[in-house]
N, C-alpha and C positions, 0 to 999 in steps of 0.2 A: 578285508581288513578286520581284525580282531579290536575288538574294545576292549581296554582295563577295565575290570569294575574293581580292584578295590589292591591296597599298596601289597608291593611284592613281598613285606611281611607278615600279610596280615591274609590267613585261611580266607577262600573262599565261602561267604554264606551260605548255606541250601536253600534253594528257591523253588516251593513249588505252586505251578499254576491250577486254579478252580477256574476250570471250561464247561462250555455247555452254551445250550443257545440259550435264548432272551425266556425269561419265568420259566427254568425247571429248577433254580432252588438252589443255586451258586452262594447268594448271600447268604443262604440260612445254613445251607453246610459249610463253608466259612466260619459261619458265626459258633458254630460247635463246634470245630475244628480249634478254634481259637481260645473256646473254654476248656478241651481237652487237653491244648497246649500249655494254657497257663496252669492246669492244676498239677503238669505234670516239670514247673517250674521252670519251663524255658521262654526265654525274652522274644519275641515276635513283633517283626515286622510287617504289615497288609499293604500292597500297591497296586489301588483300582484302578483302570484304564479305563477312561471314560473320550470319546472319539467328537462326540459332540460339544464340550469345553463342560468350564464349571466355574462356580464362584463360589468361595467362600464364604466373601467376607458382606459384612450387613452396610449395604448404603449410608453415610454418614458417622458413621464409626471410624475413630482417626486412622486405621491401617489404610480401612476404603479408601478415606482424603488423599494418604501419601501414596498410593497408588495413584488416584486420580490426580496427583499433582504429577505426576514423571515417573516415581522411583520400581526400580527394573524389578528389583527387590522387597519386597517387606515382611521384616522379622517380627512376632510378636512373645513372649517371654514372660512368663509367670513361674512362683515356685513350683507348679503342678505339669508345665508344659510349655513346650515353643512349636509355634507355627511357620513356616517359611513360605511365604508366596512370592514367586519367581514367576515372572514373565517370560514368553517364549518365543523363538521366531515359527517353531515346528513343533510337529508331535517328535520326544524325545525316543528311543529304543529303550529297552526294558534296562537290558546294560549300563546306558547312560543315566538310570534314574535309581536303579539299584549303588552305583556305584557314590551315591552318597548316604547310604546305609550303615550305622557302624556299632555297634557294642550290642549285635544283634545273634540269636542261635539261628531262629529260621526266618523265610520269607515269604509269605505267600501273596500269590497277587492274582485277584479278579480278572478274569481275562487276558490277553496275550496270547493266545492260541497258538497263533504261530510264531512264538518267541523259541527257541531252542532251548525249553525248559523240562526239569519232569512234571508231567501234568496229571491231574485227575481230573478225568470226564464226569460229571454227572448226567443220568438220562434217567428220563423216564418216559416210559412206552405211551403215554398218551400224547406229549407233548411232539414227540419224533420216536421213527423206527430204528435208523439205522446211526451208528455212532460216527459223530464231526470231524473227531482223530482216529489214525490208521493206528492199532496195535502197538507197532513198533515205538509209537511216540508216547504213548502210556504208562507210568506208574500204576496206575489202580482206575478203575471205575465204582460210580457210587449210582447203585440204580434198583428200579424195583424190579427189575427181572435181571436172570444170571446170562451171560455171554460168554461163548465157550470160545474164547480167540487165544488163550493163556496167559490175559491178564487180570489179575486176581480181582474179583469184583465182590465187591462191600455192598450194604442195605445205605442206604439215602440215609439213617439215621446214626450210622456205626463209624463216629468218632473217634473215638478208641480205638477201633481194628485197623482205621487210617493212620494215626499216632503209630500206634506199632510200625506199621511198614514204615513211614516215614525215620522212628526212631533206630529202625535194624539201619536201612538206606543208609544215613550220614550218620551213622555211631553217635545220636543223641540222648544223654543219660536220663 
C-alpha cells in the first residue's frame, strides 16, 4: 500500500536521507549541509529518527503539565516558532511524518536507511570498511577515501559539491 505524503496539488518535496552508522559524522555533515542550503536560500526541513524515544519538553513547564494531564497533542506557538508534540501509539514511517511538511524546498532526515529515499552514505575508513547501502540506493557518498562503485563520492567536508548534486537532482535554484 502506498502512503500519501502530501495533497494531489501540491509537488512532491525532495527528501534526502544522511546515513551512516553510529559517530562517523551524520550530524556535522547535516549541520553543513544545511548551512550550504540556507546560504543558497532554499527553506529546509530535518526529520531525525530517533528508535529509542525523546522528550522534549522540561518537566514542570505548562506544555509538560498538559501532556501530563492527558492531552494526545501539545502545540506551543511563539512569534519566532511552533512546536507540536504529538503522542503515538507506534514508530510512525518516514511518509507518514514527512506528509505533514509543508511550505518546504528540501527534506533531509537523519537516518531512515531503509526508507525508499535518495540517500547519502557518509563513511569513514576508520569507523568501518565496507559501505551500509548497496550502490543502487545511493545518491552520493561523503567519505575520506574514494569508492569506485559509480556513485559520485564527495570529501566529508564538501557541502557545496553535495548542494550541487542535490540542486541539478530536483531542479533547485
Amino acid at each position: 500500500m502506498t502512503e500519501k505524503t502530501h495533497d494531489l496539488n501540491q509537488p512532491a518535496i525532495p527528501v534526502v536521507s544522511v546515513v551512516g552508522k553510529s559517530d562517523v559524522g551524520k550530524t556535522t555533515l547535516l549541520e553543513k549541509l544545511l548551512k550550504e542550503s540556507k546560504r543558497r536560500g532554499w527553506r529546509v526541513a530535518t526529520v531525525k529518527h530517533d528508535v529509542h524515544g525523546f522528550d522534549m519538553d522540561k518537566p514542570g513547564k505548562d506544555t509538560w503539565r498538559h501532556a501530563q494531564a492527558g492531552a494526545d497533542m501539545v502545540v506551543i506557538s511563539s512569534p519566532n516558532k511552533i512546536a507540536i508534540l504529538e503522542s503515538v501509539d507506534e514508530d510512525k514511517s518516514l511518509d507518514e511524518v514527512i506528509s505533514r511538511i509543508r511550505g518546504i524546498d528540501l527534506i533531509f532526515t537523519e537516518g531512515y536507511r531503509m526508507a525508499n529515499k535518495d540517500k547519502i552514505e557518509i563513511h569513514r575508513s576508520e569507523v568501518y570498511k565496507e559501505l551500509l547501502c548497496e550502490p543502487e540506493e545511493l545518491m552520493a557518498i561523503a567519505s575520506d577515501v574514494q569508492f569506485d562503485n559509480g556513485v559520485p563520492c564527495y570529501g566529508l567536508d564538501d557541502a557545496k559539491g553535495l548542494c550541487d548534486l542535490i540542486a541539478e537532482k530536483f531542479g533547485l535554484k
